[in-house]
ZAMARGU-4260 file (C-alpha; in steps of 0.2 Angstrom, whole numbers, plus 5000, padded with zeros to 4 digits):
<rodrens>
0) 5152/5159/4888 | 5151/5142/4879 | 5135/5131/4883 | 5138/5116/4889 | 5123/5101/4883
5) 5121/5088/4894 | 5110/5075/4901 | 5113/5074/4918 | 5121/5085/4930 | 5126/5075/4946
10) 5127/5084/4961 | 5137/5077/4976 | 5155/5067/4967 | 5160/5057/4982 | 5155/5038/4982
15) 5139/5037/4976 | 5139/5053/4965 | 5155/5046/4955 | 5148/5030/4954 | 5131/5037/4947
20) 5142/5045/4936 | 5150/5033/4930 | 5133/5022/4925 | 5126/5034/4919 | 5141/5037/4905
25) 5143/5021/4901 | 5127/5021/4896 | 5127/5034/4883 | 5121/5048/4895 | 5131/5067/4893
30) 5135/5068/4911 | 5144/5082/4923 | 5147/5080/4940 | 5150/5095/4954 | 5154/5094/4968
35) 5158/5109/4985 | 5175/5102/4988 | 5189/5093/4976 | 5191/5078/4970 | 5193/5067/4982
40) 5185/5078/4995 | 5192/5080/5012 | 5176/5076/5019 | 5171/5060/5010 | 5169/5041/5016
45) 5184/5035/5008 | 5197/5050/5013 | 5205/5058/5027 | 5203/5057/5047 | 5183/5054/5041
50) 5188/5036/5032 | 5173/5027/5037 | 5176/5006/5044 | 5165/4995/5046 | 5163/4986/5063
55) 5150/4973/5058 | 5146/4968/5043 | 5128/4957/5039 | 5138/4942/5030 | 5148/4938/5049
60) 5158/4942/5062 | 5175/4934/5050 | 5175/4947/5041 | 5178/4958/5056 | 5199/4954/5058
65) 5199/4958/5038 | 5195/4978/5044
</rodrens>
């Protein structure tokens, strides 16, 4: 069994896990993320019959027709 050395193990890879990821590399940071499913999950905001939309948005009702 090879050790792996890291810095940071990031738990969760959807949205915000991928995104902490990736900050985290480009700052120098030996990072590995795991997550339960794959890569895209099945499960996560941006995938599959779970896709969020947003119905208001803070900025104004405009934006609204762009969803």
């Amino acid at each position: 069994m090879n050790a792996l050395e890291t810095d940071v193990v990031v738990v969760g890879v959807g949205s915000v896990g991928s995104m902490a990821s990736w900050q985290l590399a480009s700052r120098g940071q030996r990072v590995i993320g795991v997550d339960r499913f794959s890569i895209p999950g099945p499960f996560s905001a941006y995938a599959g019959e779970s896709r969020i939309f947003r119905k208001v948005y803070a900025e104004g009702g405009h934006y609204t027709p762009l969803l």
